[in-house]
C-alpha positions as CSV (number, residue, x, y, z in Angstrom):
1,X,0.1,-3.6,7.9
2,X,-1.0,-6.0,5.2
3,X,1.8,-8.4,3.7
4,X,1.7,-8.7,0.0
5,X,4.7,-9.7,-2.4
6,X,8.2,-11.4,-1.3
7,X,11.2,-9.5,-2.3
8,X,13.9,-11.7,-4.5
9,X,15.5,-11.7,-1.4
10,X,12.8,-13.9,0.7
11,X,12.1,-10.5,2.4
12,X,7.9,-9.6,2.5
13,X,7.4,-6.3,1.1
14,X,4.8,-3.8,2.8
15,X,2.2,-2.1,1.4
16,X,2.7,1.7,2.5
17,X,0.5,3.4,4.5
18,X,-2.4,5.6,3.0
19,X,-2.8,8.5,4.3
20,X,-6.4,9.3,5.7
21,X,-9.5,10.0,3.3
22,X,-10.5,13.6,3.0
23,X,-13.9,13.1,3.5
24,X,-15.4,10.4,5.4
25,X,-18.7,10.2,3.8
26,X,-16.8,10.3,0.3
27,X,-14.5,7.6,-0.9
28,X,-11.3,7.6,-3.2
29,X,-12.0,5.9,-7.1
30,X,-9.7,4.6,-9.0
31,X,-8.7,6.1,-12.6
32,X,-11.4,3.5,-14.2
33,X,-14.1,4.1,-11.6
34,X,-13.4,8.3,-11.9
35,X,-13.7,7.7,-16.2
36,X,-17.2,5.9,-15.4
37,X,-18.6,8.0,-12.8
38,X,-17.4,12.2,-15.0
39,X,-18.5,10.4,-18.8
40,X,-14.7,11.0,-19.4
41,X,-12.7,9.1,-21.4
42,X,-9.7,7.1,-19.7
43,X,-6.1,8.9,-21.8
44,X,-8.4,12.1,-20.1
45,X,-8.1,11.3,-16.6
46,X,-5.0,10.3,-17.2
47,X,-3.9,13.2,-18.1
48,X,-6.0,14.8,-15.1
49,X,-4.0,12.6,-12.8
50,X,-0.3,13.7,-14.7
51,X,-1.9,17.3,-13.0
52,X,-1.9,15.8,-9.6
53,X,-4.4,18.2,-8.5
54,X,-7.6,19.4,-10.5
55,X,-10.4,20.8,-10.9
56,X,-13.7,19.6,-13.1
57,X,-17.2,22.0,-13.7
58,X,-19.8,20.3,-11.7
59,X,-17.9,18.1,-10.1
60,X,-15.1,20.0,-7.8
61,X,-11.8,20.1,-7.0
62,X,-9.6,16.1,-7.1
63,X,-6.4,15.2,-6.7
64,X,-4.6,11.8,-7.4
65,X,-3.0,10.4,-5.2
66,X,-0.6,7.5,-5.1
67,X,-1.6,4.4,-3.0
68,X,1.7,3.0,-3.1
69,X,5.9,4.5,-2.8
70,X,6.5,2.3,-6.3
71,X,7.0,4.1,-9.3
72,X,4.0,2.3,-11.3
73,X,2.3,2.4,-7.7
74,X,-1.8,2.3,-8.7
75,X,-3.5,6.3,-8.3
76,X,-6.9,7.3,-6.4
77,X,-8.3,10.0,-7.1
78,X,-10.1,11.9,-3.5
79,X,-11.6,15.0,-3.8
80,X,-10.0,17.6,-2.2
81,X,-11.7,19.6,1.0
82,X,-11.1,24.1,0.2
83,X,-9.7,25.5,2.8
84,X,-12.6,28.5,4.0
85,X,-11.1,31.4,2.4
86,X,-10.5,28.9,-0.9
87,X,-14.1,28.2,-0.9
88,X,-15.4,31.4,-2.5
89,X,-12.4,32.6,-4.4
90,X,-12.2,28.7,-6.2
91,X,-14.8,29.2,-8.7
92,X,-17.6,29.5,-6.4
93,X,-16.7,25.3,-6.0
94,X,-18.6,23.7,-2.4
95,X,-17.4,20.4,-0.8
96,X,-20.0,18.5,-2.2
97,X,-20.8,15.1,-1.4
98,X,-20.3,12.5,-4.8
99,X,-24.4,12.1,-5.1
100,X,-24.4,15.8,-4.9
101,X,-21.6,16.1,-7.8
102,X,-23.0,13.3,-9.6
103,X,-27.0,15.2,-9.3
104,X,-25.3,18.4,-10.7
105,X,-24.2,17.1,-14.1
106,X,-27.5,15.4,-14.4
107,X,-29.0,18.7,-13.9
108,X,-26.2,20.0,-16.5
109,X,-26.9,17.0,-18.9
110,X,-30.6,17.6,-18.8
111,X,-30.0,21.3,-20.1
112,X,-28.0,20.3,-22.8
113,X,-30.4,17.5,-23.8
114,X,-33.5,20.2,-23.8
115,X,-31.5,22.7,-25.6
116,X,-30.2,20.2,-28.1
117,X,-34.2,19.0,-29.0
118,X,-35.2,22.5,-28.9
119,X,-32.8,23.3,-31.7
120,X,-34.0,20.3,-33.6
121,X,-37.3,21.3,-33.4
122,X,-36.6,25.0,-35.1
123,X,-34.5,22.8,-37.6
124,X,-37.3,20.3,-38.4
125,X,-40.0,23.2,-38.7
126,X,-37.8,25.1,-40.7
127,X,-37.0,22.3,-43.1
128,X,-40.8,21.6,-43.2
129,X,-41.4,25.2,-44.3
130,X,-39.0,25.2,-46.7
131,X,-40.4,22.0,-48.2
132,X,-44.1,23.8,-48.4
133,X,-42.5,26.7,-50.3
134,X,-40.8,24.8,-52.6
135,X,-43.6,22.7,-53.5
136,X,-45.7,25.7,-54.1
137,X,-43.2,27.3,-56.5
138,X,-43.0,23.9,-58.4
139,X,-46.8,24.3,-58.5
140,X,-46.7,28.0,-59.6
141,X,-44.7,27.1,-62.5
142,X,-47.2,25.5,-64.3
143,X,-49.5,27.8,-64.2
144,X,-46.8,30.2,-65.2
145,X,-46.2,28.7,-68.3
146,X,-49.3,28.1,-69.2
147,X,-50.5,32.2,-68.6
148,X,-47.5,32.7,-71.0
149,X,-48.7,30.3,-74.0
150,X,-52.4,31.9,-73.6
151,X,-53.2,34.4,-76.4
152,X,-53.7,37.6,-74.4
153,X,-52.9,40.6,-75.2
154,X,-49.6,41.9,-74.3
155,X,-50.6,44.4,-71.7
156,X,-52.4,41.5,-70.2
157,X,-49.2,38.7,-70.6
158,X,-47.2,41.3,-68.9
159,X,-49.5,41.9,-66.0
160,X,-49.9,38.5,-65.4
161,X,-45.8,37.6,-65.6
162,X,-45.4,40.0,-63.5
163,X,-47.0,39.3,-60.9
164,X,-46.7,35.5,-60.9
165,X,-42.6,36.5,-60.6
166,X,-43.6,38.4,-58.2
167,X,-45.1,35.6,-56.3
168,X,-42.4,33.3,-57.1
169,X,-39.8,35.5,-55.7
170,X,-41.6,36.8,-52.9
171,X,-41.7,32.9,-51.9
172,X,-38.5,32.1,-52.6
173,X,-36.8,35.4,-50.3
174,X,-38.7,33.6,-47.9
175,X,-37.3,30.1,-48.7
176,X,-33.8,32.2,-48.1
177,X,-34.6,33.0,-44.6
């Protein structure tokens, strides 16, 4: 055992033993490292760790563990090997290795990102065919107006009114949708 402080009393304290990693291929993070590695913020794993065990979508099951018998003793957080029966019933989860995890919410990250520009794009072309429509009404207008200065005959002003309205609210229902 590694000596670290001296008590008040001249006494060297010991640093308690930790108990053996789940995993041997997978190593424990600190709170910092954990916040870094998931995109989560810090007050979030901390509250994670206030769980003591957890469990995160595409990353698996964790618990924190003390690395120390103080009371402000620092926390690692392992990830935590199911049991066999566990395995299926927890959420369909696997003992995945951290590359593994970490490849999974790339995978998950990617999605999102390709969904999120794929809505853009409907937004943008949308916006762009609302601008079209609205610049042909504004251009329709004229031409409105000017049918109703002409000297036509009635039957003819009324026609024509008509069905420039028409136009004008056939494009803006579809300005609407």
């Amino acid at each position: 055992m590694a000596l670290t402080r001296v008590k008040r009393s001249g006494e060297p304290r010991r640093k308690a033993s930790l108990p053996p990693p789940v995993k041997a291929s997978v190593k424990a993070m600190t709170k910092k490292e954990f916040a870094d590695w998931t995109g989560k913020s810090l007050p979030a794993v901390r509250k994670l760790c206030d769980k003591g065990r957890f469990f995160l979508d595409g990353f698996g099951e964790f618990e924190a563990v003390k690395t120390g018998t103080s009371k402000t003793a620092p926390l690692e957080i392992r990830p935590v090997e199911a049991a066999p029966v566990e395995q299926h019933t927890r959420r369909g989860t696997e003992n995945l290795s951290f590359a593994e995890l970490k490849a999974r919410k790339l995978e998950a990250e990617i999605r999102h990102l390709e969904q999120r520009t794929l809505d853009r794009q409907e937004t943008i072309e949308r916006n762009f065919e609302a601008e079209i429509i609205e610049k042909l009404i504004d251009a329709l207008q004229p031409l409105k107006d000017a049918f109703v200065k002409c000297k036509l005959t009635p039957e003819q002003t009324s026609l024509i009114t008509g069905a420039l309205n028409e136009s004008l609210q056939q494009l803006e229902r579809s300005l609407i949708q």
